[in-house]
C-alpha positions in Angstrom: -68.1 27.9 26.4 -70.0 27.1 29.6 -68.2 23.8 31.5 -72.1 22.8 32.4 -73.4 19.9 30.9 -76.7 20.4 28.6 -79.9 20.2 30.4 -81.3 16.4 29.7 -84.7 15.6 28.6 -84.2 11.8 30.2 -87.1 11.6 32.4 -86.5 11.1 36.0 -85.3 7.7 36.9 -88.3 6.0 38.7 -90.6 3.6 38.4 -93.3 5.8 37.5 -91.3 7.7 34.8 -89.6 4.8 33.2 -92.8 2.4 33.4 -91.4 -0.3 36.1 -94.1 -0.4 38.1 -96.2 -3.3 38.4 -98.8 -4.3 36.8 -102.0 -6.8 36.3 -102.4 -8.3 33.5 -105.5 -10.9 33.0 -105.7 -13.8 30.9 -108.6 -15.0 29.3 -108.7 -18.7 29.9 -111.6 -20.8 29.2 -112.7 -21.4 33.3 -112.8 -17.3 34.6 -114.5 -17.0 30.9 -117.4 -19.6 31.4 -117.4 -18.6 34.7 -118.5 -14.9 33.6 -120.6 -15.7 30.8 -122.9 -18.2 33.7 -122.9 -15.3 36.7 -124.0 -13.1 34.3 -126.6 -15.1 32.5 -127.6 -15.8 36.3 -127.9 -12.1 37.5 -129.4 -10.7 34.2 -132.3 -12.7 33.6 -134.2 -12.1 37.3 -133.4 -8.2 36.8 -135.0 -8.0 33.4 -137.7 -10.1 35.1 -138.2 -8.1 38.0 -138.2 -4.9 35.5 -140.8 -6.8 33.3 -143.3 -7.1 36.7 -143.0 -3.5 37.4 -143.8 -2.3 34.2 -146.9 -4.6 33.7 -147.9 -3.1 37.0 -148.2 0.4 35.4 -151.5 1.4 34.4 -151.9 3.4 31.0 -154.8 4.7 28.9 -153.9 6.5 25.3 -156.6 7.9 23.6 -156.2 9.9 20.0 -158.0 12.9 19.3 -156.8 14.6 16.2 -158.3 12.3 13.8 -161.4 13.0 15.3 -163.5 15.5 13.6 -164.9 17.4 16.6 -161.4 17.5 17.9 -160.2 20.1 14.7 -157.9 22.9 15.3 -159.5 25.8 16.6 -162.2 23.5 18.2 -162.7 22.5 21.6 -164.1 18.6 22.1 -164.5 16.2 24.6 -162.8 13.0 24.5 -163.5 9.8 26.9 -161.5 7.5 28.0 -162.8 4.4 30.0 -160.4 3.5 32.9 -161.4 -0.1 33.5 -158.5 -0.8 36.3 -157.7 1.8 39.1 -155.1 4.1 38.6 -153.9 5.0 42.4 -152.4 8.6 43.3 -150.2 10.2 41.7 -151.2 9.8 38.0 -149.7 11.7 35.6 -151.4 13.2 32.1 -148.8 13.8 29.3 -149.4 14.8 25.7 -148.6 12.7 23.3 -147.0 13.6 19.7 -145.9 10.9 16.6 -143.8 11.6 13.7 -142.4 15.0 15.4 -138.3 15.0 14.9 -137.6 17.0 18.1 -134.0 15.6 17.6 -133.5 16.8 14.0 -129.6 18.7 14.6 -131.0 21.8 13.3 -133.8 21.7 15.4 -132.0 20.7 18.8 -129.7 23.6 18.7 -132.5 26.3 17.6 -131.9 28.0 20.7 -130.0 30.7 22.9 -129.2 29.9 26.1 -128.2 33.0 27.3 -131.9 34.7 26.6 -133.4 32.0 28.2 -131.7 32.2 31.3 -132.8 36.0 31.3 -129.8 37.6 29.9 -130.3 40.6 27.7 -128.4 39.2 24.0 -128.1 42.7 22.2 -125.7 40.6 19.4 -126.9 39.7 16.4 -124.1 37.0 15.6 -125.2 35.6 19.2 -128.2 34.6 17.5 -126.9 32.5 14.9 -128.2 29.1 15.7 -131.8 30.7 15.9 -131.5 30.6 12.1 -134.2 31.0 10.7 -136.0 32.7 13.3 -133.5 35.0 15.2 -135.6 38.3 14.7 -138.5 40.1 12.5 -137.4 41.0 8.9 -133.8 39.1 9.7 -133.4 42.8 11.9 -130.3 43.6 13.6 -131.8 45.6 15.7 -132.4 43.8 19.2 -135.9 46.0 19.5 -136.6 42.7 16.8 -135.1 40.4 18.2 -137.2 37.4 18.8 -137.5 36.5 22.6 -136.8 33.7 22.5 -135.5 32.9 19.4 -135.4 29.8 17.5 -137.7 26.8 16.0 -138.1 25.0 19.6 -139.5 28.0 21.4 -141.8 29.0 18.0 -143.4 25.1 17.7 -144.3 25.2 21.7 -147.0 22.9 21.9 -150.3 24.8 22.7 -153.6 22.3 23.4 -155.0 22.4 26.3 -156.7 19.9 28.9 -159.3 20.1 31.7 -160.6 16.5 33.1 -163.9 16.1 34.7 -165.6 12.9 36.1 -169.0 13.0 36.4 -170.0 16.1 37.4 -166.9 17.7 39.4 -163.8 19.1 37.3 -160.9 16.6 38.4 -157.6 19.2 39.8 -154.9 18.9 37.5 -151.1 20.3 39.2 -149.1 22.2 36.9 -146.5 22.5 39.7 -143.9 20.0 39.5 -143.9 19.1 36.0 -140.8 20.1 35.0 -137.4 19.0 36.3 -136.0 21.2 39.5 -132.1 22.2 37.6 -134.1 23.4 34.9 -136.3 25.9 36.6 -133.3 26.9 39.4 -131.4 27.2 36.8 -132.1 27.6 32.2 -134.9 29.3 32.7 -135.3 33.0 33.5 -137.6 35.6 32.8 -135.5 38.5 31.0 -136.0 42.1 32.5 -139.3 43.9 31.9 -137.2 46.8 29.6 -135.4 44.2 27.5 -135.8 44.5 24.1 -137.3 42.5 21.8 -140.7 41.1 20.6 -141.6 38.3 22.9 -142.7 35.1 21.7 -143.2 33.0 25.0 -145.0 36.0 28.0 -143.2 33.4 30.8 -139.8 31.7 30.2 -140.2 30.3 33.9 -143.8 28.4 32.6 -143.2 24.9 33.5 -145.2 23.9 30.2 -142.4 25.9 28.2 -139.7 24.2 30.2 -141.1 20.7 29.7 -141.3 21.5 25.8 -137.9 22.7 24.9 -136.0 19.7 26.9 -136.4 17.8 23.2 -137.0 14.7 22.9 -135.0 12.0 21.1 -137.4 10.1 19.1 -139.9 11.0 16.9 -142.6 10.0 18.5 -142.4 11.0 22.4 -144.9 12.1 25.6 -144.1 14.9 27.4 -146.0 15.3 30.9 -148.7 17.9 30.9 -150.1 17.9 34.5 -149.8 15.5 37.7 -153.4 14.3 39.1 -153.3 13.6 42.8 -156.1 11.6 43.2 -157.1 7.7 42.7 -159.0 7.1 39.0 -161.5 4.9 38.1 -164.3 4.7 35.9 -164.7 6.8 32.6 -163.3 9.9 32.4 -163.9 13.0 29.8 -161.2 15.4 28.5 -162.1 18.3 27.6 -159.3 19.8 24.6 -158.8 22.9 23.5 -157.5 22.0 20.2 -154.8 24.3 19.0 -151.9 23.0 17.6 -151.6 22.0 13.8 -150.1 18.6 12.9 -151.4 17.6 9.4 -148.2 19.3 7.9 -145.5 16.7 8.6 -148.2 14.0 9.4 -148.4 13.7 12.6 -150.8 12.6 15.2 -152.2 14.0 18.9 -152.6 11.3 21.7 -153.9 12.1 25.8 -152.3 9.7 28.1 -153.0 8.7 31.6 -150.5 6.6 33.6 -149.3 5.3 36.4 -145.4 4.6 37.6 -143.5 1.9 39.5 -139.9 2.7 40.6 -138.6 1.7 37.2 -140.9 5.1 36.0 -143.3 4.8 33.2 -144.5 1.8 31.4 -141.5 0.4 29.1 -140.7 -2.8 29.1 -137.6 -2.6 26.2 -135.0 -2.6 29.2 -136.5 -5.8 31.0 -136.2 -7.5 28.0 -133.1 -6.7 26.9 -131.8 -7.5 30.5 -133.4 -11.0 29.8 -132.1 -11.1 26.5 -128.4 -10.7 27.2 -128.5 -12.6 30.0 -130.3 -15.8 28.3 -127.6 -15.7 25.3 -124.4 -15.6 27.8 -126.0 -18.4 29.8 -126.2 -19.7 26.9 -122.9 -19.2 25.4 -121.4 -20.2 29.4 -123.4 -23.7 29.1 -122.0 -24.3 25.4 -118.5 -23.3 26.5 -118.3 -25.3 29.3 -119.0 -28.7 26.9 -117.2 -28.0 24.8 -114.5 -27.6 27.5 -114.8 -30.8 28.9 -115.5 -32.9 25.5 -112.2 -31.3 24.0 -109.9 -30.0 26.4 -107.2 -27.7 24.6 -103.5 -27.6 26.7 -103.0 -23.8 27.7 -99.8 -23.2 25.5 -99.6 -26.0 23.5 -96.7 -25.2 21.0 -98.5 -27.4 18.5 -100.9 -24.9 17.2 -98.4 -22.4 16.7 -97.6 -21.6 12.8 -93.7 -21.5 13.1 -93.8 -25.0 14.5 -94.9 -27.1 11.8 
């Protein structure tokens, strides 16, 4: 029998190990509370402000085209749009689509990443998210498979736009529209010899990258080209109506705008800052009274229940 002693599982004996070191612990009494409740109230209220300014400074123009019954699919219409206020350089045109659930679960993960970024996917069990549309015939042969697969890359948005004021065709810049990490780095074209039937001729098309970063609400813009000069005046669009949206009921918007630093026009964040910072101002004010009408004694062993 060995004279050693067993090895012990007592950790080391420091302050770390055996929880001695020190340590802050705040307590919540009623002056750094009201204290916290006013600053806030104080800072909140001028940033939702400010944010309210700059997005009442952005200029937008929606117009809806597929109720109109020159604007049909498989038509091509023209559809004016009166810009009353100056819109200064850069302003952006984005598509606009209502009632499309982009962020349905089965929908969102419709995808394979590794055949957008150019990889050849020769497994068929790869595929399995692309479900229902991983290859012709449900083939397990990658000469079917679909490139790419699944419901996001199949539902690409396809109308298209050319603006003209007066008589000269305004220069819309494709360039640009989609964010730089996705281009350097999702999107790839796959080898000229891969196999498979291709769905989408250019996975590095900035129109396809825009469209399969989903959106989370139903109804969303996405940005369709970036128009480097001022506008003013009334403006006509001419559409190339292609894509169907009577079947889940949903409707086709052009919009024009403008941004501030804040980006778009969206004034929910502006409020809310106000919001929040009105009810603890609020709450800080009522505190405070309260507080000085009818001062409770910090640790008062009155109010606890063992002592009565």
């Amino acid at each position: 029998m060995s004279s050693k002693e067993p090895h012990s599982k007592r950790p080391a004996n420091t302050a770390f190990k055996q929880q001695r070191l020190k340590a802050w612990e705040p307590i919540l009494t009623p002056g750094p509370v009201i204290i916290s409740f006013i600053i806030i109230g104080i800072v909140f209220i001028p940033i939702g402000a400010v944010m309210i300014t700059a997005s009442k400074d952005v200029v937008e123009k929606i117009a809806r085209y597929d109720n109109l019954d020159e604007c049909s699919v498989g038509s091509v219409c023209n559809v004016t749009i009166n810009v009353d206020q100056e819109m200064k350089a850069p302003v952006y045109l984005y598509y606009r689509l209502e009632n499309f659930y982009q962020n349905h679960r089965r929908y969102v993960k419709s995808r394979n990443d590794d055949q957008l970024r150019g990889v050849i996917v020769k497994d068929y069990s790869a595929l399995q998210d692309c479900d229902p549309l991983k290859s012709e015939g449900d083939s397990q042969d990658p000469s079917k498979f679909y490139l790419p697969c699944g419901l996001i890359a199949s539902s690409m948005f396809n109308d298209t736009f050319i603006m003209r004021q007066g008589n000269k065709t305004v220069p819309l810049q494709k360039e640009g529209i989609a964010w730089t990490s996705d281009k350097e780095k999702k999107f790839k074209n796959p080898p000229a010899d891969a196999p498979g039937i291709r769905i989408i001729p250019d996975f590095e098309d900035e129109d396809f990258i825009v469209w399969m970063r989903t959106a989370g609400l139903p109804d969303f813009k996405k940005l369709y080209r970036i128009i480097n000069q001022d506008i003013s005046g009334e403006v006509t669009i001419q559409v190339t109506s292609n894509y169907p949206v009577d079947s889940f009921d949903g409707k086709k918007y052009i919009v024009l705008s403008t941004t501030t630093w804040i980006g778009g026009k969206n004034p929910f964040l502006g409020y809310a800052y106000v919001i929040v910072g009105c009810i603890c101002f609020v709450q800080g004010i009522a505190f405070f009274i309260k507080h000085k009408v009818s001062p409770r004694k910090l640790g008062d062993p009155k109010y606890l229940e063992f002592s009565k």
